[in-house]
Jmol script that loads the backbone (N, CA, C; Angstrom):
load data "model"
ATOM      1  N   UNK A   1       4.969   7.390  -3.227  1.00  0.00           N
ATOM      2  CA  UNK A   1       4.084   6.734  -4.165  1.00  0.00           C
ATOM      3  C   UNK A   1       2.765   7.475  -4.106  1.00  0.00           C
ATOM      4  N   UNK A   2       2.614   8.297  -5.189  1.00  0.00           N
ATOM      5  CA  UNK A   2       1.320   9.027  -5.258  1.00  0.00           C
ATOM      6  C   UNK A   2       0.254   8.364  -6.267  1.00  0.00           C
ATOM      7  N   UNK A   3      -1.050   8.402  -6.056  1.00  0.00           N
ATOM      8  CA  UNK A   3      -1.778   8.344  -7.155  1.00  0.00           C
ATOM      9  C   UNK A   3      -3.412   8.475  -6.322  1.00  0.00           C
ATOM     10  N   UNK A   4      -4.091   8.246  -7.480  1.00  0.00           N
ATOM     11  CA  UNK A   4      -6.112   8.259  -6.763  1.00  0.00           C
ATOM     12  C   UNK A   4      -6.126   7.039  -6.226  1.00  0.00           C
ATOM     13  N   UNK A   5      -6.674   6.674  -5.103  1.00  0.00           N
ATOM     14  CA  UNK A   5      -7.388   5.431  -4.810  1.00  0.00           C
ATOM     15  C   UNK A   5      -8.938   5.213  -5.285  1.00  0.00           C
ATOM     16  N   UNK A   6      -9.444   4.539  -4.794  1.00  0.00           N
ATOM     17  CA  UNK A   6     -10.492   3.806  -5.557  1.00  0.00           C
ATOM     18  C   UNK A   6     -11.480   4.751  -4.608  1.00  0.00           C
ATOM     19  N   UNK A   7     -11.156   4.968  -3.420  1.00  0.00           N
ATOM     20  CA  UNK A   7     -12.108   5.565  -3.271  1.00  0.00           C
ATOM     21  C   UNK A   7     -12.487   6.689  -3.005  1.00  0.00           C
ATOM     22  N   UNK A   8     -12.823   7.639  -3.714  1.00  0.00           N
ATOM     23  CA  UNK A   8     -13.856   8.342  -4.294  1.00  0.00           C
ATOM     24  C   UNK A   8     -13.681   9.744  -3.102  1.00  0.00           C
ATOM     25  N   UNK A   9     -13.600   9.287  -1.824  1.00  0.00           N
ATOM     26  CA  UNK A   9     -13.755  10.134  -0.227  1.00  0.00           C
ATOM     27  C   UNK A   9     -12.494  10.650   0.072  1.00  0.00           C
ATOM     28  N   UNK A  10     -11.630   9.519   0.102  1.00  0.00           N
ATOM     29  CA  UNK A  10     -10.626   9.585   0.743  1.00  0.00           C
ATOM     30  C   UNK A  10      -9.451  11.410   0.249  1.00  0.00           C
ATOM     31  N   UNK A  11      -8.861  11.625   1.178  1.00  0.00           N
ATOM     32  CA  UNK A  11      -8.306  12.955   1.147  1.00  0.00           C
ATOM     33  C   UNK A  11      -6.893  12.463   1.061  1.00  0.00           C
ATOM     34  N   UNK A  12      -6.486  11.298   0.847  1.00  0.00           N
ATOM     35  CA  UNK A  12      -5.219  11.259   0.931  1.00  0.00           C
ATOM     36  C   UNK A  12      -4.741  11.002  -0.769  1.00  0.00           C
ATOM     37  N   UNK A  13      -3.647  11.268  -0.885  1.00  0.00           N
ATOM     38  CA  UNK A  13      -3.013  10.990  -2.248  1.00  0.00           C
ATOM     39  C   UNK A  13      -1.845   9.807  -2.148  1.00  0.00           C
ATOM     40  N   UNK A  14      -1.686   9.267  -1.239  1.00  0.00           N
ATOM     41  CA  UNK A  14       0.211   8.602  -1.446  1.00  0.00           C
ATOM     42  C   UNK A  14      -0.680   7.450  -0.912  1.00  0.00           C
ATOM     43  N   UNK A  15       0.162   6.561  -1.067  1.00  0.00           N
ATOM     44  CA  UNK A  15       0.539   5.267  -1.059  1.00  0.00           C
ATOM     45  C   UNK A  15      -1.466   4.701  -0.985  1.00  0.00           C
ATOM     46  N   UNK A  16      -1.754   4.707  -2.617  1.00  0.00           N
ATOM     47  CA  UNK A  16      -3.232   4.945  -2.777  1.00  0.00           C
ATOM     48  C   UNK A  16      -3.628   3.252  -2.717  1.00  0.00           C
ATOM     49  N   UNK A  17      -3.065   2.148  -2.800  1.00  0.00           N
ATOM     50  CA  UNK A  17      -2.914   0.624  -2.466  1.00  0.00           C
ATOM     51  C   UNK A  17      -3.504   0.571  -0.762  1.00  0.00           C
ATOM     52  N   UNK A  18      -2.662   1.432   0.016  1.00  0.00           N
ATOM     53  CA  UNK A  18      -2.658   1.178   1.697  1.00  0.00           C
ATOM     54  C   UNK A  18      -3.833   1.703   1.419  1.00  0.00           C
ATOM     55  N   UNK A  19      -4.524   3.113   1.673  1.00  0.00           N
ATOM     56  CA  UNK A  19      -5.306   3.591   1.376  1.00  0.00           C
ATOM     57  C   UNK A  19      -6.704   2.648   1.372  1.00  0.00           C
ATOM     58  N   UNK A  20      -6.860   2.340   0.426  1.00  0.00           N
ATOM     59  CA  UNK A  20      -8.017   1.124  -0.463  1.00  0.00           C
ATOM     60  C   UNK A  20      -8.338   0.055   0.360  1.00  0.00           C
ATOM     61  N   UNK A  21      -6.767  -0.510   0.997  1.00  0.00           N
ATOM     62  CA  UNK A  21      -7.141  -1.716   1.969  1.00  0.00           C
ATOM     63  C   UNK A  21      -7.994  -1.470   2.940  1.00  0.00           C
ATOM     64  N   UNK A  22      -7.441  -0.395   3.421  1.00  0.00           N
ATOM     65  CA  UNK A  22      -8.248   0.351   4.863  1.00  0.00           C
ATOM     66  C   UNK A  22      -8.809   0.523   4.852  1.00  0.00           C
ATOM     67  N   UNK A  23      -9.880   0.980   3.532  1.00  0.00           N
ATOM     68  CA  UNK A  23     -11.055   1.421   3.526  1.00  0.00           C
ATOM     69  C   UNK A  23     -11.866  -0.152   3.162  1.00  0.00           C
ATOM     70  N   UNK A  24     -11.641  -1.046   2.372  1.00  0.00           N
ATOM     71  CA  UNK A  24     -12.156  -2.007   2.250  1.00  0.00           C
ATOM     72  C   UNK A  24     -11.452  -3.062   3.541  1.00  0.00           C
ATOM     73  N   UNK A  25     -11.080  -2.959   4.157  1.00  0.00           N
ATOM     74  CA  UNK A  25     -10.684  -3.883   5.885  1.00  0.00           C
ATOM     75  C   UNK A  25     -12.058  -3.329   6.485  1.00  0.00           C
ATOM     76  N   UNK A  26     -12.718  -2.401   6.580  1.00  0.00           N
ATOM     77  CA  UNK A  26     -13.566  -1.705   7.505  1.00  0.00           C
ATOM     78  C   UNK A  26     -14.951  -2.686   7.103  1.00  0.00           C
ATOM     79  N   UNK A  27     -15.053  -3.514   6.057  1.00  0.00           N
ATOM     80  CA  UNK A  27     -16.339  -4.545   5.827  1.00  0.00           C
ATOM     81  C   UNK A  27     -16.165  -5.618   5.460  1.00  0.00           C
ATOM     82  N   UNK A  28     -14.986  -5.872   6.424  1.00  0.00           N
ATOM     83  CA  UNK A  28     -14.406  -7.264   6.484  1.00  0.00           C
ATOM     84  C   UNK A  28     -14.049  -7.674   8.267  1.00  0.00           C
ATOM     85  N   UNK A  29     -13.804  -8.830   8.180  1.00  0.00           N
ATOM     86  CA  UNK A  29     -13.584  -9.073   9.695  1.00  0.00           C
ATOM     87  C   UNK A  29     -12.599  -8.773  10.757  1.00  0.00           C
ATOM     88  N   UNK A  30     -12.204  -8.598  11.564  1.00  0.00           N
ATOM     89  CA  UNK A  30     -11.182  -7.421  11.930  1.00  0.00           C
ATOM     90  C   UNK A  30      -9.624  -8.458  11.473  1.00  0.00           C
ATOM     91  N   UNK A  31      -9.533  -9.486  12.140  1.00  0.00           N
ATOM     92  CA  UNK A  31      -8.574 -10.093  11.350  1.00  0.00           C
ATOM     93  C   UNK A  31      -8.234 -10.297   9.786  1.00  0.00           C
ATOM     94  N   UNK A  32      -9.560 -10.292   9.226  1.00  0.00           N
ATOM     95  CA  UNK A  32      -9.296 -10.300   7.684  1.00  0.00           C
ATOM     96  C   UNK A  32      -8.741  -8.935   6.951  1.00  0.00           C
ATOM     97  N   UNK A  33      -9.664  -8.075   7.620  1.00  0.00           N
ATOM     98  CA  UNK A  33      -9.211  -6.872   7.678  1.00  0.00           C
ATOM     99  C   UNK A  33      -7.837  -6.359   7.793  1.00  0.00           C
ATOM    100  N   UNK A  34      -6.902  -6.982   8.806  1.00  0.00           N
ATOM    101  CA  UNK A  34      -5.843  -6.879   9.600  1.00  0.00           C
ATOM    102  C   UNK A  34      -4.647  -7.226   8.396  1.00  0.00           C
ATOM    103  N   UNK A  35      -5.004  -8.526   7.813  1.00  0.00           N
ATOM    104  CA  UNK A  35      -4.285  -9.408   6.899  1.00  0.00           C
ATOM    105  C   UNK A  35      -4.381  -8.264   6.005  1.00  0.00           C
ATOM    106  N   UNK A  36      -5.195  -8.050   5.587  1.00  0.00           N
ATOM    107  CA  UNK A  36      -5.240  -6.973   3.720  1.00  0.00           C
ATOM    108  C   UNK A  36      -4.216  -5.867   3.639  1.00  0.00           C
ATOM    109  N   UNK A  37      -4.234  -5.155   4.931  1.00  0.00           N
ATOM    110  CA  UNK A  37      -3.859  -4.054   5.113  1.00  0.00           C
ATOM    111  C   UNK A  37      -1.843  -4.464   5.348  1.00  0.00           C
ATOM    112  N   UNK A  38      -1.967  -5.460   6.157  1.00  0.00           N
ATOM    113  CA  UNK A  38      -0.842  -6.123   6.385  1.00  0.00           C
ATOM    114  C   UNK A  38       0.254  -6.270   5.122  1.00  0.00           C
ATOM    115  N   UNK A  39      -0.760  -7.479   4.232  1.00  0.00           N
ATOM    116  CA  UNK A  39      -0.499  -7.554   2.949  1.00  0.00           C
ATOM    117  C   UNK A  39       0.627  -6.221   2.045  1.00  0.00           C
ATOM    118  N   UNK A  40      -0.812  -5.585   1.905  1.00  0.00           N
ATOM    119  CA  UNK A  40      -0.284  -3.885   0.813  1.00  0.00           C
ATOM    120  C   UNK A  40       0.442  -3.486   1.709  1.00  0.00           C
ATOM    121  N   UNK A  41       1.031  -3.565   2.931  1.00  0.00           N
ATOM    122  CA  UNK A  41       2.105  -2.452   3.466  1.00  0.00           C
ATOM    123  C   UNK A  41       3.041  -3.650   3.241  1.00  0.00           C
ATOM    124  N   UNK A  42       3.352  -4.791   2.980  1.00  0.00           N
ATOM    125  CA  UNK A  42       4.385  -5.416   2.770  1.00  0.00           C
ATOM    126  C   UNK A  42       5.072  -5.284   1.269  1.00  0.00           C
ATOM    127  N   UNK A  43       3.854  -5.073   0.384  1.00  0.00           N
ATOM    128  CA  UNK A  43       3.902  -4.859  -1.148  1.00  0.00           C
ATOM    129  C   UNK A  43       4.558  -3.328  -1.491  1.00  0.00           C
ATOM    130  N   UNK A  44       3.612  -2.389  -0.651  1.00  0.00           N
ATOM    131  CA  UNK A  44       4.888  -1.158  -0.944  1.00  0.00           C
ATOM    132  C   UNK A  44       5.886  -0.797  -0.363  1.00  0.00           C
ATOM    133  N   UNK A  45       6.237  -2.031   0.895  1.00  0.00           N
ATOM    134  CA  UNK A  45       7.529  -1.818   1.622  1.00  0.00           C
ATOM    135  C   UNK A  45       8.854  -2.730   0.565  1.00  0.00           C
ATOM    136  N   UNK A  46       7.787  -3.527  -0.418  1.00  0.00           N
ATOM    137  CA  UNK A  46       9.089  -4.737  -0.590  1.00  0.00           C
ATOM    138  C   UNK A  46       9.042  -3.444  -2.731  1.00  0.00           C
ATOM    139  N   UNK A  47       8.508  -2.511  -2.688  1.00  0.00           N
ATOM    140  CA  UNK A  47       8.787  -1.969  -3.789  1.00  0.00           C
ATOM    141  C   UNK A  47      10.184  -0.640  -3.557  1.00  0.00           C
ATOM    142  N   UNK A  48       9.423  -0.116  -2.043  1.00  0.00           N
ATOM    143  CA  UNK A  48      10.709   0.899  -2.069  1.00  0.00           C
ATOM    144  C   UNK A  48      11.870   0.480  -1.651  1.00  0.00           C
ATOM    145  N   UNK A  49      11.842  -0.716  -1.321  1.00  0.00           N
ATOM    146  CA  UNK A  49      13.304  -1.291  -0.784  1.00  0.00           C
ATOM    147  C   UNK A  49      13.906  -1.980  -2.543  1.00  0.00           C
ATOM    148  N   UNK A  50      12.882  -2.501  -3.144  1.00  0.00           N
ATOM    149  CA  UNK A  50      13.694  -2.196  -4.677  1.00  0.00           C
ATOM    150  C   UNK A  50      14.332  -1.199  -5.415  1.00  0.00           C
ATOM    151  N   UNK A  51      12.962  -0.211  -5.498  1.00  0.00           N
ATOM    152  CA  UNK A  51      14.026   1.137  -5.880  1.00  0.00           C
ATOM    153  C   UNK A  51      15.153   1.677  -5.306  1.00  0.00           C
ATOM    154  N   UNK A  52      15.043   1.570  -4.038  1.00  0.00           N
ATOM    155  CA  UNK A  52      16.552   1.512  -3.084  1.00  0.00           C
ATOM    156  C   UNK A  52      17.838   0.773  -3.503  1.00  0.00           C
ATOM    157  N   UNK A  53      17.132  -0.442  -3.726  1.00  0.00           N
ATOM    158  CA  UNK A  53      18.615  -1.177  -4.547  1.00  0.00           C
ATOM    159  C   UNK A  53      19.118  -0.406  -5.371  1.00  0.00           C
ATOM    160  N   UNK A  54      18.236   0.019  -6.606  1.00  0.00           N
ATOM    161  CA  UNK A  54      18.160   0.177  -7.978  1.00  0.00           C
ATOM    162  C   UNK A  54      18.692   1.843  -7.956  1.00  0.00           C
ATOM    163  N   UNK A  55      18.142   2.800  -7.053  1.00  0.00           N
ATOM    164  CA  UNK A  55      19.160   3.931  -7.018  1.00  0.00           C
ATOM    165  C   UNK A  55      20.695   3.715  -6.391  1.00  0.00           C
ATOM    166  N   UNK A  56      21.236   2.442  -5.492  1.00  0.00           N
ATOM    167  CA  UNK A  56      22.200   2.646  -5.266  1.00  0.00           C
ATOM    168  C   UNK A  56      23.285   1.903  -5.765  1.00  0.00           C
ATOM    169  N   UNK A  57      22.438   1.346  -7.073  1.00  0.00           N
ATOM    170  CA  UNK A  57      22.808   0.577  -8.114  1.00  0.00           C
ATOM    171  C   UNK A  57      24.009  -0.975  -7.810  1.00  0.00           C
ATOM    172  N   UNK A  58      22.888  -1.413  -6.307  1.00  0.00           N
ATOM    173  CA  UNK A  58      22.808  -3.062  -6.291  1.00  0.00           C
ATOM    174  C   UNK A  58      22.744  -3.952  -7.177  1.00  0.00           C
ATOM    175  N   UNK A  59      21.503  -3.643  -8.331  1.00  0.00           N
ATOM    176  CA  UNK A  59      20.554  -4.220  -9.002  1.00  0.00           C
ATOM    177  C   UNK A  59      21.177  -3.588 -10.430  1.00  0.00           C
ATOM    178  N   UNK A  60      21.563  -4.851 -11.242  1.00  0.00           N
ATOM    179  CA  UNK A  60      21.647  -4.304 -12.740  1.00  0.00           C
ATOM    180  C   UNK A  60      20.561  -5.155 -13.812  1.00  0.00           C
TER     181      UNK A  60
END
end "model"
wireframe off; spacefill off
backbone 0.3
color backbone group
């Protein structure tokens, strides 16, 4: 999963959602922080396990 994140610094290109959290967790509280980041790695874990279905044609 490639694309720009929001922010502006960052050197990375893939998974630009994780990215964003991490950088916005850093002015938040470490648990709140913890949750965000938590969050978006559940969101692009529960997308490539779709396309997974969907290439091994689980999913019609």
């Amino acid at each position: 999963i490639y694309g720009p994140s929001r922010d502006g610094e960052s050197k990375l290109d893939f998974f630009p959602g994780i990215v964003d959290a991490v950088a916005e967790s850093r002015m938040m509280s470490k648990e709140g922080g913890q949750k965000l980041v938590q969050h978006e790695v559940w969101r692009v874990s529960r997308a490539i396990l779709r396309a997974a279905h969907v290439l091994r044609g689980d999913l019609t």
